[in-house]
C-alpha positions, 0 to 999 in steps of 0.5 A: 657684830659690834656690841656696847653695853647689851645682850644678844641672843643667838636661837640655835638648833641644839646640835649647832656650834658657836664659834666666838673666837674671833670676837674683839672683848673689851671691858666685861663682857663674855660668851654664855653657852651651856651646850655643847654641839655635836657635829651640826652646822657651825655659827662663827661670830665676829666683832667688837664688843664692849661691856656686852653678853653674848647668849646661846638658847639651842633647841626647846628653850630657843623655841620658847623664846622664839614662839613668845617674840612679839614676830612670832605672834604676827607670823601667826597672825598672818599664816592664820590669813594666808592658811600657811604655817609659822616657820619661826619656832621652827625654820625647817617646817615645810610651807603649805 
């Protein structure tokens, strides 16, 4: 990842783990993660950032920002055509 003045967003499951240690930080720039995981599936982030944010969403508030994406409206869309089920709010979700 490399980042210069901005903020991403990692959706993640709520018993996953972000492991940011290994991210260059210059300027102002810092990880935001109010959960902490249990024993889950680990994320490790790696890059430049400069000036930048680096947000975690886990679980109920990474579903809402997931089902109000302008991709998660056309995934309804599409399934609503092909009679499948949207996997975006929820990746583990078995298709028709």
């Amino acid at each position: 990842m490399d980042a210069d003045h901005s903020v991403i967003t990692l959706l993640v499951a709520s018993d996953s783990a972000v492991d940011a240690d290994d991210v260059r930080w210059t300027g102002r720039g810092r990880v935001h993660d109010a959960g902490i995981a249990a024993a889950g599936s680990s994320i490790r982030v790696t890059g430049a950032v400069h000036d930048s944010q680096l947000r975690v969403y886990r679980g109920g508030v990474a579903q809402l920002t997931a089902m109000l994406s302008g991709a998660y409206i056309r995934q309804l869309r599409e399934t609503a055509r092909t009679g499948n089920y949207p996997t975006i709010d929820d990746p583990t979700r078995v298709q028709r």
